[in-house]
Backbone as CSV, one residue per row, in Angstrom:
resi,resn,N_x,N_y,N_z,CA_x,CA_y,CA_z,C_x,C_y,C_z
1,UNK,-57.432,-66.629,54.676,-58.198,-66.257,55.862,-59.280,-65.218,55.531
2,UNK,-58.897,-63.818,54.190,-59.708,-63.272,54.067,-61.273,-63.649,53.562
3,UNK,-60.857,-65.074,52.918,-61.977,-65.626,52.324,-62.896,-66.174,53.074
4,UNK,-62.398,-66.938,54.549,-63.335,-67.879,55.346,-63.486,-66.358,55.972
5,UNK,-63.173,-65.924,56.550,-63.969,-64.472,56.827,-65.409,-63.995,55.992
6,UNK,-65.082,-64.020,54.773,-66.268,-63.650,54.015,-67.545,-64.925,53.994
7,UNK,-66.930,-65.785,54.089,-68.260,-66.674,54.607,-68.335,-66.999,55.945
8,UNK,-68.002,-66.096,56.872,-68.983,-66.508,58.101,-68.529,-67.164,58.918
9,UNK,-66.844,-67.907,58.441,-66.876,-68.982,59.366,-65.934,-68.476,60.351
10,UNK,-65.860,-69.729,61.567,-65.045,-69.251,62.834,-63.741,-69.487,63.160
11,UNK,-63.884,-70.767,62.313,-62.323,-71.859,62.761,-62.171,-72.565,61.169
12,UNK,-60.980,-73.241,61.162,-60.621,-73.528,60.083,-59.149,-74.605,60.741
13,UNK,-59.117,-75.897,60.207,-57.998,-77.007,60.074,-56.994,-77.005,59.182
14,UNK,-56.087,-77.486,59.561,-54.880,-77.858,58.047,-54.387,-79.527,58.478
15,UNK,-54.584,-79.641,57.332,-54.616,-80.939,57.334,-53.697,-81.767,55.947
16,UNK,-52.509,-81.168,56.063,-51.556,-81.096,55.124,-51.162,-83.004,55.141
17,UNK,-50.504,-83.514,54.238,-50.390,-84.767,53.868,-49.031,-85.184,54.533
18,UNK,-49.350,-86.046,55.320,-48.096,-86.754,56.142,-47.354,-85.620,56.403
19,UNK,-47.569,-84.111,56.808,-46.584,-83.461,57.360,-47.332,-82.345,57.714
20,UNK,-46.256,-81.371,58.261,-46.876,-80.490,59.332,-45.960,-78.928,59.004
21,UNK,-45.541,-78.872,58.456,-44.705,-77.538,57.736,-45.549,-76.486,57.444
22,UNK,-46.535,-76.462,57.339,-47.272,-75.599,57.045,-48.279,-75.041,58.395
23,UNK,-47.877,-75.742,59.287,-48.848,-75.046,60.516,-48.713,-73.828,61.079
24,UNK,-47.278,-73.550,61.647,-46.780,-72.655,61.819,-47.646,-71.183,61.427
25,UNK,-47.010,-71.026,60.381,-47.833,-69.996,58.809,-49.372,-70.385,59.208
26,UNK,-50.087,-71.039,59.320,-51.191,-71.144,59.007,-51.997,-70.645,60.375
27,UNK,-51.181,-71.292,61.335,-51.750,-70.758,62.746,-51.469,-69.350,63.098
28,UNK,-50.337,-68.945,62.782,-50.356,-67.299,63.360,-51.279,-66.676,61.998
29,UNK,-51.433,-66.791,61.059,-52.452,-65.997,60.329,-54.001,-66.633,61.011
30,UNK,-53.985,-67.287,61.244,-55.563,-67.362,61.645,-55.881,-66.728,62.947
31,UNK,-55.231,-66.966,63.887,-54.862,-66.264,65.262,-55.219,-63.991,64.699
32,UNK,-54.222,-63.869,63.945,-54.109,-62.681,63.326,-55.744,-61.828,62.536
33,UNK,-56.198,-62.755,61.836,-57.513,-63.079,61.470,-58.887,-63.182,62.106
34,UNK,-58.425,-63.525,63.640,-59.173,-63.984,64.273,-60.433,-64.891,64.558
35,UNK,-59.807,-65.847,63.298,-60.220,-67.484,62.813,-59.665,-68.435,64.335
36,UNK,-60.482,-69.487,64.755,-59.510,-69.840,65.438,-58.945,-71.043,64.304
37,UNK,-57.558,-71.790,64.976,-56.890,-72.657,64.378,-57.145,-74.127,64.557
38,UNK,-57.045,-75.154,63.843,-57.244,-76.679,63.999,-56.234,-76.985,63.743
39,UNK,-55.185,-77.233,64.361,-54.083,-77.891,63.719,-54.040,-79.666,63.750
40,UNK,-53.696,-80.071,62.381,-53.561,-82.037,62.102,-53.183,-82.106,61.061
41,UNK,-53.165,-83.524,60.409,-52.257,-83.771,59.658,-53.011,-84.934,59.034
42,UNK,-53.099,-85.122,57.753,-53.993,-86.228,57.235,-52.151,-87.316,56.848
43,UNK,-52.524,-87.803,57.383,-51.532,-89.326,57.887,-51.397,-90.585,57.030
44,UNK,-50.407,-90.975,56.560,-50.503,-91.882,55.658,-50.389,-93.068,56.707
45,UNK,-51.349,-94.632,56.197,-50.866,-95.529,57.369,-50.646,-96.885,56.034
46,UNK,-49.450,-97.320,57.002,-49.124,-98.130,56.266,-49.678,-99.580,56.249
47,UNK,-49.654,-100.267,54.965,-51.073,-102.062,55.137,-50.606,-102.188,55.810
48,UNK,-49.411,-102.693,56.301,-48.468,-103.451,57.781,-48.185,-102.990,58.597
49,UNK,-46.977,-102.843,58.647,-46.329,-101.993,59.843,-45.337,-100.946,59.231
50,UNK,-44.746,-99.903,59.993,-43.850,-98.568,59.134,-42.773,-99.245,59.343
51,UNK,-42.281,-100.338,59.420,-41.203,-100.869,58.997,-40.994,-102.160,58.272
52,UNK,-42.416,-102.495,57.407,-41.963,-102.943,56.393,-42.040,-102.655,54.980
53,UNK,-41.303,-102.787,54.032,-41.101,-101.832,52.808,-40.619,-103.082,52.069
54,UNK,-41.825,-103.807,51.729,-41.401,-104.677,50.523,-42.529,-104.032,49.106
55,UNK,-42.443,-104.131,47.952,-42.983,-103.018,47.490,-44.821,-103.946,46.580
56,UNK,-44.343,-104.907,46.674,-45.654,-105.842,46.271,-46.233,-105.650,47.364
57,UNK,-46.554,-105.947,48.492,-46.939,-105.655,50.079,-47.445,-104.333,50.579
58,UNK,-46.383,-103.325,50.484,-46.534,-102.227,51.499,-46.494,-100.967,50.535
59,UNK,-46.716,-100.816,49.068,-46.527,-99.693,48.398,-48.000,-98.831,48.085
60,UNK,-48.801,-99.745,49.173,-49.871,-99.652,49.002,-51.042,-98.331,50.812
61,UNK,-50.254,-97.372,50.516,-50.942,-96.753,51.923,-52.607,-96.232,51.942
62,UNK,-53.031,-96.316,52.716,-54.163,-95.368,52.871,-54.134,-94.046,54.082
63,UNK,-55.256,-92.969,53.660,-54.887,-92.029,54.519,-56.208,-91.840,55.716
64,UNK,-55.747,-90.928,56.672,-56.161,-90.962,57.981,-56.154,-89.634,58.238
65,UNK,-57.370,-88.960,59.044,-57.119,-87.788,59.236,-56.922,-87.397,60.852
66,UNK,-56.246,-86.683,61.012,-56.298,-86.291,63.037,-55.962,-84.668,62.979
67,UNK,-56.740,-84.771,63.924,-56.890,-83.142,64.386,-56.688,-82.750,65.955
68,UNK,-56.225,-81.775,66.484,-55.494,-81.810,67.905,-56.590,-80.856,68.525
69,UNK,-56.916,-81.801,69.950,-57.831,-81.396,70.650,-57.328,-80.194,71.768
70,UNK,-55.785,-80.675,72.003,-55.252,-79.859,73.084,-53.323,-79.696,72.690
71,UNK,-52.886,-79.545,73.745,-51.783,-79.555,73.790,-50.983,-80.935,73.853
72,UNK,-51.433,-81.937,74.125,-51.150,-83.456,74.670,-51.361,-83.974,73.136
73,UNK,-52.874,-83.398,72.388,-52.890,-83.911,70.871,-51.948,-83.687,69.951
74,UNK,-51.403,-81.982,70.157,-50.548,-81.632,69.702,-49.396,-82.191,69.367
75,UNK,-48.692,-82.423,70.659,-47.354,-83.345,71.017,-47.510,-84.416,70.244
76,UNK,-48.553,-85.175,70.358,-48.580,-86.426,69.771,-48.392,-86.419,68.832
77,UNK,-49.189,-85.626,68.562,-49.260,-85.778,66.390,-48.154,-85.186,66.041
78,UNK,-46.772,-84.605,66.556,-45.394,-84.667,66.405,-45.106,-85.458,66.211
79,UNK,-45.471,-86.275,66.963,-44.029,-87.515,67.353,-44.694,-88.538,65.971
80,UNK,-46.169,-88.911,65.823,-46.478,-89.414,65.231,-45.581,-89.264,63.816
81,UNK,-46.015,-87.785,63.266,-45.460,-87.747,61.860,-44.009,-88.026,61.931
82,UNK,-43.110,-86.994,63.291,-41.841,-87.347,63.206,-41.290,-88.852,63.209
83,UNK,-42.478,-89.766,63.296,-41.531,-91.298,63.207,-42.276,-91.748,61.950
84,UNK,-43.070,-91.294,61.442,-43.640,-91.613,60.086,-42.207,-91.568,59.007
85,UNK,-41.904,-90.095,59.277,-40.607,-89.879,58.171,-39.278,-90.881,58.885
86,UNK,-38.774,-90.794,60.099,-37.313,-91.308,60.318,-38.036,-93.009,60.850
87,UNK,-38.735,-93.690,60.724,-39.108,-94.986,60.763,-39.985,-95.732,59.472
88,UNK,-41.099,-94.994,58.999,-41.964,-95.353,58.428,-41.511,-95.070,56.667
89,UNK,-40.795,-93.781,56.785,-40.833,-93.719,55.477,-40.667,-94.503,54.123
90,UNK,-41.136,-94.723,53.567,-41.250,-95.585,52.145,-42.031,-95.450,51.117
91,UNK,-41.399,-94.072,49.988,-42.452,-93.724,49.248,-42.711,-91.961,49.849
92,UNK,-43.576,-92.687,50.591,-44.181,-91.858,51.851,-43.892,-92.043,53.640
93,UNK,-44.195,-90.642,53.960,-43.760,-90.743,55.707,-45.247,-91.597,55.968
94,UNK,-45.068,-92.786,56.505,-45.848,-93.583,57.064,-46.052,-94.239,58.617
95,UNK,-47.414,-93.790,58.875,-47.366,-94.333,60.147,-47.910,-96.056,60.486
96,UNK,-48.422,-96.476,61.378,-49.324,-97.825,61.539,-49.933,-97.657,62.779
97,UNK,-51.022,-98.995,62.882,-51.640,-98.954,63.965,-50.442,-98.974,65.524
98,UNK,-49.949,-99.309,65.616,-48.740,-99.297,66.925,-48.859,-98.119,67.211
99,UNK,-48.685,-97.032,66.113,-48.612,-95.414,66.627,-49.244,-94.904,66.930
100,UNK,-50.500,-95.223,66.003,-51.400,-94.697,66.237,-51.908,-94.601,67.603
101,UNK,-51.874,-96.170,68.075,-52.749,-97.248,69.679,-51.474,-95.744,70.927
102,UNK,-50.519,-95.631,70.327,-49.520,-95.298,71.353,-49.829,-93.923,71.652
103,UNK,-49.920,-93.406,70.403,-49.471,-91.576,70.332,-51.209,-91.396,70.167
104,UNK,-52.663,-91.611,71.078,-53.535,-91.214,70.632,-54.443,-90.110,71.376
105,UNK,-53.541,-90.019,72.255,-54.492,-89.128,73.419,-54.374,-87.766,72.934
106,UNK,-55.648,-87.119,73.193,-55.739,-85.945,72.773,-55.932,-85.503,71.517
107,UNK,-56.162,-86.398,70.683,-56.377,-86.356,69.137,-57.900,-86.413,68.402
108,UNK,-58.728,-85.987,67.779,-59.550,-86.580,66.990,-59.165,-87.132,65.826
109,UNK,-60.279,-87.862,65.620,-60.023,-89.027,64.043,-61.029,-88.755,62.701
110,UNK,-60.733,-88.649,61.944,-61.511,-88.609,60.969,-61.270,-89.898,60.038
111,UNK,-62.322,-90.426,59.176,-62.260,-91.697,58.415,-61.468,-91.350,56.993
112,UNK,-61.234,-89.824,56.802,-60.718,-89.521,55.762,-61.950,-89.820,54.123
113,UNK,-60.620,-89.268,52.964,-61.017,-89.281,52.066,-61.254,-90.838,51.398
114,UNK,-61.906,-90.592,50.125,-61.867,-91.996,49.029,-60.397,-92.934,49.474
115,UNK,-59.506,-92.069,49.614,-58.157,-93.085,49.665,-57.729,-93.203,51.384
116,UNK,-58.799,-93.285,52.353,-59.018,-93.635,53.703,-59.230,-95.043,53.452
117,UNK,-58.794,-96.185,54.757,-58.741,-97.644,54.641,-60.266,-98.320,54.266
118,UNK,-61.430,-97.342,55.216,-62.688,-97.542,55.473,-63.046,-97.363,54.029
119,UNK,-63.307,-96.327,52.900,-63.802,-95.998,51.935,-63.142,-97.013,51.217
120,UNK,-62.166,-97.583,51.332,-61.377,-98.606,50.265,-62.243,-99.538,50.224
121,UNK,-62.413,-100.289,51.211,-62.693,-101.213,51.838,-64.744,-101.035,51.617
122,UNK,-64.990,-100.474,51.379,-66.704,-99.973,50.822,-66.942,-100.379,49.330
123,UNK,-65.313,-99.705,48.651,-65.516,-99.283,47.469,-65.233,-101.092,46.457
124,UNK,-64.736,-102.170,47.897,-64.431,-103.066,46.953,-65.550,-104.110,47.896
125,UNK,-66.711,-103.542,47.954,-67.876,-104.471,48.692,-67.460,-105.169,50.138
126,UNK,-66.136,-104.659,50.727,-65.823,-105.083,51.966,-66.645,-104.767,53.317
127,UNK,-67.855,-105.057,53.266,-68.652,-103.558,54.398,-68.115,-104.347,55.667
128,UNK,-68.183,-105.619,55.749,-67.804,-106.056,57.159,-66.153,-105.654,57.863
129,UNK,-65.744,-105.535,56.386,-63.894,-104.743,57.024,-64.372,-103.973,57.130
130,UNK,-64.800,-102.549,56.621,-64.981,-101.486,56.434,-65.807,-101.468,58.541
131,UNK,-66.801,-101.881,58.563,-66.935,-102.270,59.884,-66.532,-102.585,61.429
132,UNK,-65.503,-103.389,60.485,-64.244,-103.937,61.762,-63.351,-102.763,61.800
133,UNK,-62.581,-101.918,61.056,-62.049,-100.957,61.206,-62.440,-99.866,61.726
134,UNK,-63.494,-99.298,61.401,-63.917,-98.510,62.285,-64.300,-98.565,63.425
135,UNK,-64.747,-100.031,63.893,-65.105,-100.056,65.306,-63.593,-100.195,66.226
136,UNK,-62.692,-100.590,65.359,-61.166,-100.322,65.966,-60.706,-99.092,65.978
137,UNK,-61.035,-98.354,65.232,-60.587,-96.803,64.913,-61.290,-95.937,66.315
138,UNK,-62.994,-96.487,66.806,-63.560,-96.059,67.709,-62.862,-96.306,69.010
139,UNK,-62.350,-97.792,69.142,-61.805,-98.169,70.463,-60.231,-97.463,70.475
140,UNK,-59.454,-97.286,69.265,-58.205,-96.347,69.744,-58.828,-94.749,70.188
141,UNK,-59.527,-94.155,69.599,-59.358,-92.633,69.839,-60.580,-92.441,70.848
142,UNK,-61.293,-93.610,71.296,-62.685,-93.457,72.384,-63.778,-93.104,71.970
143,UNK,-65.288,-93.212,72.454,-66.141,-93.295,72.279,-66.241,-91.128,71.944
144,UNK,-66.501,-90.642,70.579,-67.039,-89.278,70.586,-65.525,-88.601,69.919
145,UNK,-64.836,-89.335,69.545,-63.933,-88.757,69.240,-62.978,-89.612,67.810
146,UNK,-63.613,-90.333,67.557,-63.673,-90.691,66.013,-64.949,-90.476,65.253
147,UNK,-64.798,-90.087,63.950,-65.880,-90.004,63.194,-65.311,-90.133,61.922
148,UNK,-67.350,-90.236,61.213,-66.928,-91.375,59.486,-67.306,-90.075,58.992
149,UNK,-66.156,-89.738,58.092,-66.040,-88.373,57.354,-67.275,-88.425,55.858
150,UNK,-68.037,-87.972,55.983,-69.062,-87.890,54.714,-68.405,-86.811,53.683
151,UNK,-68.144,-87.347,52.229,-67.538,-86.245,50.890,-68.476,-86.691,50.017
152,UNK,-68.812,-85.475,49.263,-69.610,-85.126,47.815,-69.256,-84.304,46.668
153,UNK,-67.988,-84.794,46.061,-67.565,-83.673,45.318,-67.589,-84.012,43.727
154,UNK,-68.875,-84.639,43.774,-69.739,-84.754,42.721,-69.010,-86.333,41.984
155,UNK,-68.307,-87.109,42.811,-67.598,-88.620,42.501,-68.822,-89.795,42.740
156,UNK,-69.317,-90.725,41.752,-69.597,-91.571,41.707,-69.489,-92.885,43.038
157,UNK,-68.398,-92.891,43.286,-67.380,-93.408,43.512,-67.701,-92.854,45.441
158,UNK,-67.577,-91.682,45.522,-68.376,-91.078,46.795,-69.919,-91.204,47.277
159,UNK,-70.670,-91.473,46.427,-72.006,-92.035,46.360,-71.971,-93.328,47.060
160,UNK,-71.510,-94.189,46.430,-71.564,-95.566,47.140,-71.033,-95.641,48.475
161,UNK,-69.815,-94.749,48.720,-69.150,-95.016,50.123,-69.941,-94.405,51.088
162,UNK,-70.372,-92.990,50.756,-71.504,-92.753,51.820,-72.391,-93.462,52.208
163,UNK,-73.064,-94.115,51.129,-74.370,-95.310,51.629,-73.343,-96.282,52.976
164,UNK,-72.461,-96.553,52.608,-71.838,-97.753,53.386,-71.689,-96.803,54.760
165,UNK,-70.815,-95.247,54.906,-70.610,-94.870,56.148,-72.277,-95.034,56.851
166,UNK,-72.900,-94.340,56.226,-74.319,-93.753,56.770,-74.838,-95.513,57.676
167,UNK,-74.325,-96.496,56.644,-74.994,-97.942,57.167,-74.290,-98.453,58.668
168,UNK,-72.839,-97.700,58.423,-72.092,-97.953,59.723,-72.487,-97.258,61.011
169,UNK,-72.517,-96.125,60.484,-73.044,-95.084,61.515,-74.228,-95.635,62.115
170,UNK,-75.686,-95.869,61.666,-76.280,-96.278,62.067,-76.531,-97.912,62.992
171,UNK,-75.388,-98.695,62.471,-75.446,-99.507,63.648,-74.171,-99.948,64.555
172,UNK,-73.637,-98.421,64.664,-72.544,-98.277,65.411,-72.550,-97.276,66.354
173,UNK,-73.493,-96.496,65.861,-73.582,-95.055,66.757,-72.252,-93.642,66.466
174,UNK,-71.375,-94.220,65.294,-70.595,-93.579,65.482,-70.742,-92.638,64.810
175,UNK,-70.686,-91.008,65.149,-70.871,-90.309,63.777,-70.439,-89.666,62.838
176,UNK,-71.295,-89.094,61.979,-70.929,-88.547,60.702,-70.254,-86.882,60.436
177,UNK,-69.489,-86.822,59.571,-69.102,-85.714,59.925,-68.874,-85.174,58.244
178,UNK,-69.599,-84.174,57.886,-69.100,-83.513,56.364,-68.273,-83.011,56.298
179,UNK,-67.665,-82.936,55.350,-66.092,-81.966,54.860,-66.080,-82.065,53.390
180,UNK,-65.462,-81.057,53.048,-64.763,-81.126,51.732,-63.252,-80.833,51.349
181,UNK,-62.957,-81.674,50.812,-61.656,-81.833,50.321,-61.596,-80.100,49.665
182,UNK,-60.564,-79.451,50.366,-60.150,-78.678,49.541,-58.404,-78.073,49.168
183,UNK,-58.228,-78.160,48.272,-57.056,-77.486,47.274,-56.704,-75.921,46.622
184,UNK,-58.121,-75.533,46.842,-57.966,-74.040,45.876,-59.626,-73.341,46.765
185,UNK,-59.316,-71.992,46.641,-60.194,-71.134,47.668,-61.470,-71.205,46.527
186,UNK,-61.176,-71.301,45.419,-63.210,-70.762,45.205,-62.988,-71.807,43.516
187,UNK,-64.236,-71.812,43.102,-64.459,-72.991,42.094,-63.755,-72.137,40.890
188,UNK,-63.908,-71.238,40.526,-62.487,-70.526,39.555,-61.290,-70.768,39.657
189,UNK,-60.982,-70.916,40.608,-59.212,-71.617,40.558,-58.643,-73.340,39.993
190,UNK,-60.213,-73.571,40.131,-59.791,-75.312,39.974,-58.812,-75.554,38.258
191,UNK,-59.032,-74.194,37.702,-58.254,-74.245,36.577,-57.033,-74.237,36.441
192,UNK,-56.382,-73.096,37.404,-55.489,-72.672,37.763,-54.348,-73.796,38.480
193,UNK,-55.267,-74.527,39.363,-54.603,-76.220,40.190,-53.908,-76.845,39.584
194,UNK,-55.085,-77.334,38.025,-55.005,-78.157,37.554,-53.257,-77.616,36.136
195,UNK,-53.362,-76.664,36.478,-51.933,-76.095,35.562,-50.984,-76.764,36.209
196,UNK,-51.141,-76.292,37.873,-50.006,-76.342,38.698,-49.755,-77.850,39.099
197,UNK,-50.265,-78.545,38.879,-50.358,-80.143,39.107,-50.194,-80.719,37.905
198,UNK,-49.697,-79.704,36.605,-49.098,-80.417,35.408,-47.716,-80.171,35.404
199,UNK,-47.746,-78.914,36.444,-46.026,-78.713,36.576,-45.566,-79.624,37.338
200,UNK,-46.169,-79.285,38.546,-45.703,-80.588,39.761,-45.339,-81.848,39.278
201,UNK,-45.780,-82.310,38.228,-45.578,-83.869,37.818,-44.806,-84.141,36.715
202,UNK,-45.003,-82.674,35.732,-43.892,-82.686,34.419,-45.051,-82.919,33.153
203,UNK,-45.834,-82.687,32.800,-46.762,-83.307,32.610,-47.250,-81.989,31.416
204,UNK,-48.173,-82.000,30.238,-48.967,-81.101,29.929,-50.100,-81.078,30.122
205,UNK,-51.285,-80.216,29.456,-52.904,-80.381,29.483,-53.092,-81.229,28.923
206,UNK,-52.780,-81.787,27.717,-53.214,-82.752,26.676,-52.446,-84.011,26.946
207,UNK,-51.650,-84.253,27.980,-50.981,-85.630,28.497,-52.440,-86.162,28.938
208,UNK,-52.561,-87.473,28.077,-53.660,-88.371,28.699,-53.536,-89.175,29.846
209,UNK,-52.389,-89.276,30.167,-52.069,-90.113,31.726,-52.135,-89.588,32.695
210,UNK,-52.209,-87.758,32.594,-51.650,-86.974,33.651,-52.752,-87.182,35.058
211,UNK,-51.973,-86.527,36.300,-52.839,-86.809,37.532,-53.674,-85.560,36.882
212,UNK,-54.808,-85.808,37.396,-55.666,-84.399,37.693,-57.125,-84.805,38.438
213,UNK,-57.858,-84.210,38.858,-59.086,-84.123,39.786,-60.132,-84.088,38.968
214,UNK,-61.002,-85.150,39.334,-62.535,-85.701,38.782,-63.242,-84.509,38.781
215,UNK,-63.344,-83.285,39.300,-64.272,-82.288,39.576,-63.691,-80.969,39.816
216,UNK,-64.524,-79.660,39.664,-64.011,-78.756,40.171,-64.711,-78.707,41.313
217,UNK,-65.269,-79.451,42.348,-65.628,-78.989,43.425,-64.845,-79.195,44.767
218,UNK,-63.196,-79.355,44.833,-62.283,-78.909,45.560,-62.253,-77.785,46.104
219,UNK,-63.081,-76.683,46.662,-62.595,-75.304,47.089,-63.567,-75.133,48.132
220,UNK,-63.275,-74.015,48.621,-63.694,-73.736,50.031,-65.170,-73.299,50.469
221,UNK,-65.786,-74.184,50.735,-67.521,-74.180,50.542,-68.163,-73.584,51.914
222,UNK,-69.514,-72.957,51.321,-69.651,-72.264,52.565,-70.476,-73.309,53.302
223,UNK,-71.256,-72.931,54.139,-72.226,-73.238,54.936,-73.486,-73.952,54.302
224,UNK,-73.768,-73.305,53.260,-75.221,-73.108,52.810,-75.039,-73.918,51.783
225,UNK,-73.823,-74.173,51.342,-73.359,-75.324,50.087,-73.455,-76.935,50.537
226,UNK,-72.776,-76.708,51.668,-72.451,-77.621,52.529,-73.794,-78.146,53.274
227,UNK,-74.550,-77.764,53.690,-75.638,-78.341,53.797,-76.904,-78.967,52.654
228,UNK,-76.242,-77.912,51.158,-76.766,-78.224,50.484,-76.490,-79.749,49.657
229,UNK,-75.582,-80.114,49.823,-74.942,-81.419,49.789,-75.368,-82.699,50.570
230,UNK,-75.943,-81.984,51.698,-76.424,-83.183,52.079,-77.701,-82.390,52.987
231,UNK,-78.431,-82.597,52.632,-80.028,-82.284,53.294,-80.662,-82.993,54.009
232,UNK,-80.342,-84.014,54.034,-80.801,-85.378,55.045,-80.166,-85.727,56.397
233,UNK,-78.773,-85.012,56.435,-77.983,-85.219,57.239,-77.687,-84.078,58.117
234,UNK,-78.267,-83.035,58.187,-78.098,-81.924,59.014,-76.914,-82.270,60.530
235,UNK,-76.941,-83.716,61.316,-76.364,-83.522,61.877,-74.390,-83.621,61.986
236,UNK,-74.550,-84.196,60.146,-73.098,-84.331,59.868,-72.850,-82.932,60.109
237,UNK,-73.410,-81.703,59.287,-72.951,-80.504,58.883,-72.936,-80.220,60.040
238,UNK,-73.793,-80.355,61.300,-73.270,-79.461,62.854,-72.236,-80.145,63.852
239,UNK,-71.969,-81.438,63.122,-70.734,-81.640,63.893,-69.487,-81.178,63.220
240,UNK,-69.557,-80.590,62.294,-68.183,-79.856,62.169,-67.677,-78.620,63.228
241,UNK,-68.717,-78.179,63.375,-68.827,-76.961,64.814,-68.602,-77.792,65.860
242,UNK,-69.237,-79.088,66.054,-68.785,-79.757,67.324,-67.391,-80.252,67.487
243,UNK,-66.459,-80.396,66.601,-65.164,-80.712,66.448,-64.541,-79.341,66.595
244,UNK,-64.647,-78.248,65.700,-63.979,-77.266,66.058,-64.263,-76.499,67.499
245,UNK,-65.470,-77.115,68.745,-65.389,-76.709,70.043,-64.855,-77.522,70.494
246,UNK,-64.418,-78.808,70.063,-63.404,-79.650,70.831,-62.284,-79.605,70.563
């Protein structure tokens, strides 16, 4: 908190992976801080449905981001994750469209990261899925309250999918919204991650298989970065303020 303090900002999300353990902690320090809080949960959804778990089929999730507009969003995105883990789980706590269509009021949507259905679906020349999904993603959460998440964290791979959101956006009306993936508070730590994500897995520095991150630009970017990323798009970067007044 001391850090988004030092850049300026007002509000701040958590958006922890298929779970919500960390809100708690995160909301009374920001409250304390006098950050306000976003509380959501970036959501795993499953290809099918959260109750099927055949592993050629369904071992395959993509992620989803939601963020709580009110108290009604709140609730929801309980129940959501809580049936992700005691219904969905496989692998991962997984949700599907059923839950989504059910548990959506009061929620915003984000298109998520590279491993979001939409960016998949870009990244393997699908633009007309990539299309159809989002205009379904628009009709569950309503017109102004889904948006196609724009990332630049220096991935190849993010280049191409933006061209595809930016193509959607424009003949969908739906809009764009910047973010950055972050893991670690400032671009010096990305060293430090990348230790802790050799423990997490068992793994050393010199393991050639090991997980680790394409970039150090995972950390907590200011304003002036963030626009600097995308200069063409000024109105992605001010709808992040428009989400955190909703």
């Amino acid at each position: 908190m001391s850090r988004l303090k030092e850049l300026g900002q007002t509000a701040v999300a958590i958006t922890d992976h298929g779970a919500m353990y960390g809100v708690m902690k995160m909301y009374n320090s920001a409250i304390a801080a006098g950050i306000k809080p976003i509380i959501g949960c970036e959501v795993y959804v499953a290809p099918r449905t959260r109750f099927d778990k055949t592993y050629e089929l369904d071992s395959g999730y993509s992620h989803l981001l939601l963020l709580c507009k009110d108290n009604v969003g709140y609730h929801n995105l309980v129940k959501l994750v809580s049936r992700g883990f005691t219904e969905g789980f496989y692998g991962k706590p997984r949700v599907d469209m059923e839950l989504l269509e059910k548990y959506s009021e009061g929620l915003i949507c984000l298109s998520a990261c590279l491993a979001g259905a939409i960016p998949r679906r870009l990244l393997l020349d699908d633009y007309d899925g990539a299309l159809e999904y989002a205009k379904k993603l628009n009709s569950v959460y309503g017109d102004g309250n889904f948006f196609l998440e724009i990332q630049d964290h220096g991935l190849a791979e993010q280049k191409k999918v933006n061209r595809g959101l930016i193509r959607i956006s424009r003949e969908t009306g739906i809009e764009l919204v910047a973010t950055n993936d972050v893991h670690y508070l400032t671009k010096e730590q990305s060293e430090i991650q990348d230790v802790l994500l050799c423990i997490q897995t068992n793994k050393t520095l010199d393991s050639p298989d090991r997980m680790r991150f394409e970039s150090n630009e995972f950390y907590v970017k200011s304003e002036a970065e963030m626009s600097a990323l995308f200069p063409s798009l000024p109105q992605a970067i001010e709808n992040t303020q428009k989400i955190a007044d909703m």
